[in-house]
C-alpha positions in Angstrom: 0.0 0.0 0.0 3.1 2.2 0.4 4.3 1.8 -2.8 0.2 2.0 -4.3 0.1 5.5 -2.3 3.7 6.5 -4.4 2.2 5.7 -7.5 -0.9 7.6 -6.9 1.2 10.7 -6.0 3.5 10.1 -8.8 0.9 10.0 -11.1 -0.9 13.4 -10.3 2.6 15.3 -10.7 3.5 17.9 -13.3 6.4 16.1 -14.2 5.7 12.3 -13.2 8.0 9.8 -13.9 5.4 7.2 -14.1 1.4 7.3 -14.4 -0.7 4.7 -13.0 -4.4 5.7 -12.8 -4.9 2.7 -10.8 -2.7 3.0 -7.5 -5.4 5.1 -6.2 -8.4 2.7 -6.0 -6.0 0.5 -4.1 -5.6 2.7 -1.5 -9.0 3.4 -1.3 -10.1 0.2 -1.0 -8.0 -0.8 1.9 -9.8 0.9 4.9 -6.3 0.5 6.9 -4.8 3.5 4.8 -7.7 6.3 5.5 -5.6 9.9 5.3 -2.7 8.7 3.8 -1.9 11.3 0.5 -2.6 10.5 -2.5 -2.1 13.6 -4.6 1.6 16.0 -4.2 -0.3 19.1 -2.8 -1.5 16.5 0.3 2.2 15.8 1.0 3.3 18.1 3.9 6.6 19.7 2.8 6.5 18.6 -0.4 9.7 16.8 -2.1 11.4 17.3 1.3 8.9 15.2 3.3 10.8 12.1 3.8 8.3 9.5 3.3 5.9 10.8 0.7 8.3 13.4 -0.6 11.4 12.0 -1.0 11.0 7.4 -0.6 7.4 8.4 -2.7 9.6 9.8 -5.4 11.8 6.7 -5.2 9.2 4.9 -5.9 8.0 6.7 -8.8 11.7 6.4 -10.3 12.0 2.5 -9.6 8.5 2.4 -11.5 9.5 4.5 -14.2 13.0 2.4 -15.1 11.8 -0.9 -14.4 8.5 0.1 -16.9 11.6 1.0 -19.4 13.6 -2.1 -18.9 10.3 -4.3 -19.6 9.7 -2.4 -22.9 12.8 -2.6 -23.9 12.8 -6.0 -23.8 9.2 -6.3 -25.7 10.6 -3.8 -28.5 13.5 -6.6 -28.5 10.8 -9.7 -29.5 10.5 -10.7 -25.9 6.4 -11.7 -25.5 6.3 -13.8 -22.3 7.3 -11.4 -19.0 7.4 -12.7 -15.1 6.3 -10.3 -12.8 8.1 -12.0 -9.4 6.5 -10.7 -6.8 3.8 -9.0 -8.2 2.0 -7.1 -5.7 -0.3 -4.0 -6.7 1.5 -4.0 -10.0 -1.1 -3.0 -12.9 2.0 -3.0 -15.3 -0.4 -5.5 -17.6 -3.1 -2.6 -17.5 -0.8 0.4 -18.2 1.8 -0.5 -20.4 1.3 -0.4 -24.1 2.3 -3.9 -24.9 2.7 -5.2 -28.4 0.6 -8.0 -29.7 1.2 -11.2 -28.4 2.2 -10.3 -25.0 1.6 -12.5 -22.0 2.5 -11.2 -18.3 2.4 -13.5 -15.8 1.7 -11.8 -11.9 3.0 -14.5 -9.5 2.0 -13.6 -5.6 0.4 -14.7 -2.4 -3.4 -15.9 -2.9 -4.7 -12.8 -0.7 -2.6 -10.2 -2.4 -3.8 -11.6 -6.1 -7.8 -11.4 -4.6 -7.1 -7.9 -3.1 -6.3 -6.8 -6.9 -8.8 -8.6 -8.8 -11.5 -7.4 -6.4 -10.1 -3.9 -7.1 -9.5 -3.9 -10.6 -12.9 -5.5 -11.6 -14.3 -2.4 -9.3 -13.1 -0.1 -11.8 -13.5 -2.0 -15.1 -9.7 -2.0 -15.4 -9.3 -4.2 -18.8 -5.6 -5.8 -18.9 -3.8 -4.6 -22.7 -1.9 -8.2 -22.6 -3.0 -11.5 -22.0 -2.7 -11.9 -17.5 -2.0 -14.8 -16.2 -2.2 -14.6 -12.3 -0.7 -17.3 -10.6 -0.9 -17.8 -6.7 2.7 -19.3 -5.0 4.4 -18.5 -2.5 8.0 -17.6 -4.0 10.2 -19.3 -1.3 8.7 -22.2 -2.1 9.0 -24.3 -5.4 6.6 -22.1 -7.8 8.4 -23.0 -11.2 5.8 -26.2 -12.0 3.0 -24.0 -11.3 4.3 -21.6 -13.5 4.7 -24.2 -16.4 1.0 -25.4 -15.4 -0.2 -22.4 -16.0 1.0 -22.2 -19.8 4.8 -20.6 -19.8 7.0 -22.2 -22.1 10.5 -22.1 -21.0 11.7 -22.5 -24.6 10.9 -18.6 -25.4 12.4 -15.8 -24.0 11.0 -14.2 -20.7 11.4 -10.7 -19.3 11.5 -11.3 -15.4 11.0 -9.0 -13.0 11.5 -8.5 -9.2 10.8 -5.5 -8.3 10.9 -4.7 -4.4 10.7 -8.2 -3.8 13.9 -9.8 -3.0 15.1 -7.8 -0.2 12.1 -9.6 1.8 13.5 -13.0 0.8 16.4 -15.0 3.4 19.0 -15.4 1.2 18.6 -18.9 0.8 15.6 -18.2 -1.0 17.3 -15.6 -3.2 19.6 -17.6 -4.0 17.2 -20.7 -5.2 15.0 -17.9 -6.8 18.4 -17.1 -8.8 18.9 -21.0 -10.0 15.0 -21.4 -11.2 14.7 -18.1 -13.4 18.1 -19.2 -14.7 16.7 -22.6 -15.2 14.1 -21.6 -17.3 15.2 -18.8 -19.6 15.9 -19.3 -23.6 18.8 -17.5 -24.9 18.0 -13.4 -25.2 15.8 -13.5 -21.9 16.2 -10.6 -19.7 16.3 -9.7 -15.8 15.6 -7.0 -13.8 15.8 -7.1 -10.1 16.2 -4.9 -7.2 18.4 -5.6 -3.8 19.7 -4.5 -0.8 24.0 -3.8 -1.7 25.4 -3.7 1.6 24.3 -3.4 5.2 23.3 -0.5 6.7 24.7 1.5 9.5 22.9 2.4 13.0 23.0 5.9 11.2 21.4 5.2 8.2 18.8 2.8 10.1 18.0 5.9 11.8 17.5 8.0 9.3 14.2 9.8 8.7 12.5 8.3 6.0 12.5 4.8 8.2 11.6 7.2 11.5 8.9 8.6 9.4 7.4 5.4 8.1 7.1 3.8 11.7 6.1 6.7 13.5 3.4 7.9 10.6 1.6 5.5 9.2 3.0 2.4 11.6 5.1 0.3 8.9 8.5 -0.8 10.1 10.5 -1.3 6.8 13.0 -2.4 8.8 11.6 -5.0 10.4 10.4 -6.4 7.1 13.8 -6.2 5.5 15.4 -9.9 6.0 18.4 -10.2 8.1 20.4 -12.3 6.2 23.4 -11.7 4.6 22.8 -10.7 1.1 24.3 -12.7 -1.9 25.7 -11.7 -4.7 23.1 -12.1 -7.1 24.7 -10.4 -10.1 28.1 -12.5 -9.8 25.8 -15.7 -9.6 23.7 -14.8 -13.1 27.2 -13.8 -14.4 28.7 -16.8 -13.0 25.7 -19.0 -15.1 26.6 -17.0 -18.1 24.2 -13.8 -18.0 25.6 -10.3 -19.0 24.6 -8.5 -15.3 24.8 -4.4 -14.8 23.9 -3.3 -11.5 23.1 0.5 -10.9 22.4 3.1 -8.4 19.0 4.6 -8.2 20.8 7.8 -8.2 22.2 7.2 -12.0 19.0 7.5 -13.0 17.6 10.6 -11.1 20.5 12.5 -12.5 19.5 10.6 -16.8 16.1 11.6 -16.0 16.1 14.9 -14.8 14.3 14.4 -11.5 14.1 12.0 -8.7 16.0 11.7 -5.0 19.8 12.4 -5.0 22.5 11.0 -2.2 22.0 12.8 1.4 24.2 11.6 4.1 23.1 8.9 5.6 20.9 7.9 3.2 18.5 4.8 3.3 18.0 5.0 -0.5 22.0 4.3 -0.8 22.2 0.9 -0.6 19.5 0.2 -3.1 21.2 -1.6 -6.3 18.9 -2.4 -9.6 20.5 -4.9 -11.5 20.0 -5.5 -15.1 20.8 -8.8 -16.8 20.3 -10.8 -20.0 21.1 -14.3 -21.3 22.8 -13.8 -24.5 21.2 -15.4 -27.5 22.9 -18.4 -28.9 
């Protein structure tokens, strides 16, 4: 709902990096999240308020690149895309897919009925073929996904956004060795984790202090403990092509978008951008 309420304030600004008309009836429908913002002249301080100002605009940015990375890949020939994860995604709604497109959403059972129940509210009409599937990702979800009509023998566009820094490693790690296991040559990657651990400093900083103490979520607390692996060397190590980036790299491309302050909670995030070369 964090994230849904980012989107919704993203998507009324002047100079939004991503639009998503539907982040708003999510919010809505969830009684838990009466007051919250959902519009930039709601946000108290504006750009400076550190949770709907500055992490809001975070998320507006990680929408806005992982959106590009997923059309990029479509432009490419890729028609079959993984949404890991999904969550409140409406990236099947929103995104001008070519013909031929299937996106798969793969999440809890609850979160998958939340969305339905929301969408079908508002008449929302998916511009690919959806394929929802309910699994529980640290578990073994790859069968389902074949049940449910994916063909490993074309190439996918996964995705795992704000996912995997919820995972234990373990299950990063096995997450890692079943997308590799089934993506054809010229499939692509795009994932978001945690670099390196954070300081009492930075775990202090305001936009966690402002998340507890406002609207009652402890990201911390939901972050997994675990040391984090290193993804990227593993898909390189299995013979993917992996870039990882800063946020920050992209606020500065783009125009717009939260740049390093000290201390910062947004300076550990790494996106990480792979593909598996084509034979």
């Amino acid at each position: 709902m964090l994230v849904a309420a980012a989107r919704a304030i993203e998507t009324r600004r002047a100079d939004a990096l991503a639009r998503d008309e539907y982040a708003e009836g999510f919010v809505r429908a969830a009684g838990v999240c009466a007051g919250w913002p959902l519009r930039p002249e709601e946000v108290p301080g504006g750009d400076a308020d550190p949770l709907w100002g500055r992490l809001g605009r975070y998320f507006g940015l990680r929408t806005r690149v992982f959106d590009d990375h997923l059309l990029a890949a479509a432009r490419a020939g890729i028609r079959q895309v993984v949404l890991l994860g999904a969550g409140l995604d409406t990236r099947a709604y929103r995104l001008p897919w070519p013909d031929g497109c299937t996106v798969f959403e793969v999440d809890r059972e609850e979160v998958l009925a939340f969305k339905h129940r929301t969408l079908d509210g508002a008449a929302a009409v998916p511009r690919a073929r959806r394929v929802a599937l309910a699994a529980d990702l640290r578990q073994d979800w790859a069968a389902r996904l074949r049940a449910a009509g994916f063909e490993p023998g074309r190439p996918t566009a996964w995705l795992a956004e704000g996912l995997l820094l919820y995972l234990p490693s373990a299950a990063e790690a096995q997450l890692m060795a079943t997308v590799d296991a089934l993506s054809a040559p010229g499939s692509t990657f795009g994932y978001e984790v945690k670099y390196v651990a954070e300081s009492a400093a930075v775990r202090s900083s305001p936009v966690y202090t402002a998340a507890r103490e406002r609207i009652g979520v402890d990201l911390l607390a939901l972050f997994d403990g675990d040391p984090r692996p290193d993804s990227a060397a593993d898909l390189t190590a299995r013979g993917w092509r992996a870039q990882v980036r800063t946020p920050f790299q992209f606020s500065r491309r783009l125009g717009r978008g939260p740049l390093p302050e000290p201390d910062d909670a947004l300076a550990a995030n790494r996106w990480t951008f792979a593909v598996r070369p084509a034979a």
